[in-house]
Backbone as a ProteinNet text record, in pm:
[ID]
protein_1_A
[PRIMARY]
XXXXXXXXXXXXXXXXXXXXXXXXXXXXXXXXXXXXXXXXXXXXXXXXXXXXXXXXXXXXXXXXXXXX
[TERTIARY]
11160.7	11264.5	11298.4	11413.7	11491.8	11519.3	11444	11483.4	11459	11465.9	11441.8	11341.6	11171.4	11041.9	11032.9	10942.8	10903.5	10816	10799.5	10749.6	10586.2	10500.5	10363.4	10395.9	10481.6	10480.2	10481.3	10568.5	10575.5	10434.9	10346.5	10255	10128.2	10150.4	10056.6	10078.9	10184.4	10211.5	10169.2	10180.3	10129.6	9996	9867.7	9710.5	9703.4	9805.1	9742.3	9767.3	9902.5	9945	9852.6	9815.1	9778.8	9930.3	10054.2	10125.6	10168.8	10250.3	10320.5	10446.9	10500.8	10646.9	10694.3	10730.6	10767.5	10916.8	10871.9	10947.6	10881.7	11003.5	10916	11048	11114.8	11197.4	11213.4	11134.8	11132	11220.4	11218.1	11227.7	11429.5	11462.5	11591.8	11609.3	11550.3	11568.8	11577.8	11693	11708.2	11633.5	11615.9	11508.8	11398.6	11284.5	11171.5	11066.4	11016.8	10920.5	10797.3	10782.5	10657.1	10568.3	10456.3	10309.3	10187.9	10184.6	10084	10115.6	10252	10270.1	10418.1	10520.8	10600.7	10733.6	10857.5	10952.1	10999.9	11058.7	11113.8	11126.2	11145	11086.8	11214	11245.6	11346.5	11269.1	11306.5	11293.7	11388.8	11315.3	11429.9	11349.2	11365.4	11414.2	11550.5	11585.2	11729	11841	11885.5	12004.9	12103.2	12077	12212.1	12122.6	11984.2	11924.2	12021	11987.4	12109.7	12215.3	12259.7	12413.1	12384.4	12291.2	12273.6	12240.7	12120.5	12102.6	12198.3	12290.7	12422.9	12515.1	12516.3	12619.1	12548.5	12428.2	12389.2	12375.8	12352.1	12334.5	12501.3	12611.2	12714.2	12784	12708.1	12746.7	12649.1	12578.4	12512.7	12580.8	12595.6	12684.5	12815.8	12874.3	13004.9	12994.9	12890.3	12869.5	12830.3	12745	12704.4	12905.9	12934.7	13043.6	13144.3	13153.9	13222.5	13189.5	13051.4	12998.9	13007.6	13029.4	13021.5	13177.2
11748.5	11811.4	11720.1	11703.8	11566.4	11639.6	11645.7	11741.9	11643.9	11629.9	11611.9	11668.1	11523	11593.6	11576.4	11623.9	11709.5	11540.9	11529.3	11436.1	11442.7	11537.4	11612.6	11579.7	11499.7	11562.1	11362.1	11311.1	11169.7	11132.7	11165.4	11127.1	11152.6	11279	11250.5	11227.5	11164.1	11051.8	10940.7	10864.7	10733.4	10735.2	10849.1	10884.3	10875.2	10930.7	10939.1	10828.5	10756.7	10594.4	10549.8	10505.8	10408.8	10269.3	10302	10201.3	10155	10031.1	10011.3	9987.5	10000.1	10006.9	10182.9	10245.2	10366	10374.2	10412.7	10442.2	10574.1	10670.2	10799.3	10844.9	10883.5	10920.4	11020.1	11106.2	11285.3	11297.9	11212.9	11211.1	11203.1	11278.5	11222.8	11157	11134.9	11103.7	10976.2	10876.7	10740.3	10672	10752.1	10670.7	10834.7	10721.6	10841.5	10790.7	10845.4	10828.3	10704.4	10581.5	10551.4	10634.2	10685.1	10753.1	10693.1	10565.8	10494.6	10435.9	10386.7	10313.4	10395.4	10345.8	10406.3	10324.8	10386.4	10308.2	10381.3	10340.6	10422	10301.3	10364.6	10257	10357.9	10208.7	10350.4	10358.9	10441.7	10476.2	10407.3	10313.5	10204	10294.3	10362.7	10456.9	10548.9	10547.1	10594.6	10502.9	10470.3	10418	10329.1	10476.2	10434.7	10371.7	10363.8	10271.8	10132.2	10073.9	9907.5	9920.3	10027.2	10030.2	9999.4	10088.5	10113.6	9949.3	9886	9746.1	9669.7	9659.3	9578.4	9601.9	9749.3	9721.8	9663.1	9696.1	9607.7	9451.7	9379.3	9241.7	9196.9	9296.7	9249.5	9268.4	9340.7	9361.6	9223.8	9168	9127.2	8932.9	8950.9	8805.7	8809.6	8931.6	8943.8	8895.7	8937.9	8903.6	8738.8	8725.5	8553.9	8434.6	8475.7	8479	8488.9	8567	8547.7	8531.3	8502.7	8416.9	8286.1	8184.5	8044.9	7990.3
7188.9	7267.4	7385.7	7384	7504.1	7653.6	7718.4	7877	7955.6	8064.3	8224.7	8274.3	8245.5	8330.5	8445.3	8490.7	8644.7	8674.1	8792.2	8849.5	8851.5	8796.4	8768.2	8614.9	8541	8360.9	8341.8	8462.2	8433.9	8457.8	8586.7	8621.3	8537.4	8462.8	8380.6	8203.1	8202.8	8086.5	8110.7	8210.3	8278.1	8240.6	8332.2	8299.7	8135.6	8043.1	7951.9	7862.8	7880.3	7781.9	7874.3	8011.2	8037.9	8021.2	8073.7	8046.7	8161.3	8153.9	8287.4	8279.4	8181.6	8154.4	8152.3	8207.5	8155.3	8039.1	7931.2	7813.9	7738.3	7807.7	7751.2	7654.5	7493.2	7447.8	7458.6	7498.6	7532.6	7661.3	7738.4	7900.7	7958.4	7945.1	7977.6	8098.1	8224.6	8332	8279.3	8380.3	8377.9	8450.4	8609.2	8709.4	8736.8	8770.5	8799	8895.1	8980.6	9057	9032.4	9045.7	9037.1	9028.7	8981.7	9058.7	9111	9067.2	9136.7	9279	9274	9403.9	9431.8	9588	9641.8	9553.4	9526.4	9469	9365.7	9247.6	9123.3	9030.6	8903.3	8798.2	8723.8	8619.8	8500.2	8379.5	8303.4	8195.2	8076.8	8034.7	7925.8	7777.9	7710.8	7626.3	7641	7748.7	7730	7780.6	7672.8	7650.2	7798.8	7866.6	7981	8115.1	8068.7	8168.4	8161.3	8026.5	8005.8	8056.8	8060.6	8115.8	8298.9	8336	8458.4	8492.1	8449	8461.5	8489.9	8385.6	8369.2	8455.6	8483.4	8604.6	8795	8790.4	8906.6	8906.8	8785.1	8781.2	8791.3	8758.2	8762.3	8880.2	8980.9	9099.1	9190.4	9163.8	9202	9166	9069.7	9048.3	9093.7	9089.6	9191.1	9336.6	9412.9	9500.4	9519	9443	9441.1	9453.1	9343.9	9343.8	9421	9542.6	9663.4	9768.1	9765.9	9889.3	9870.2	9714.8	9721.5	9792.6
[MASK]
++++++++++++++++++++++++++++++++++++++++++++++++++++++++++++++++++++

């Protein structure tokens, strides 16, 4: 079932993969809480994370781009 977990449901997916990439396919959230350290990490099992990526690296070479 594809929902939006609770920040107690990410944290203890982490305890139980033991991973450091978070890729949860159940998980609809795009960004989610670190639980070990302060910050947010995405979730690259859903789709519109790449999108989300792509549009900051392209904001980001835009900028490079009009500062030369």
């Amino acid at each position: 079932m594809n929902r939006k977990w609770t920040p107690e449901e990410v944290k203890g997916w982490y305890q139980k993969t033991g991973a450091i990439t978070y890729y949860n396919k159940e998980d609809m959230n795009i960004v989610v809480r670190k639980p070990r350290s302060q910050g947010y990490t995405v979730n690259w099992a859903n789709p519109k994370a790449y999108l989300l990526q792509g549009c900051i690296l392209a904001i980001v070479f835009a900028i490079i781009q009009l500062l030369k």
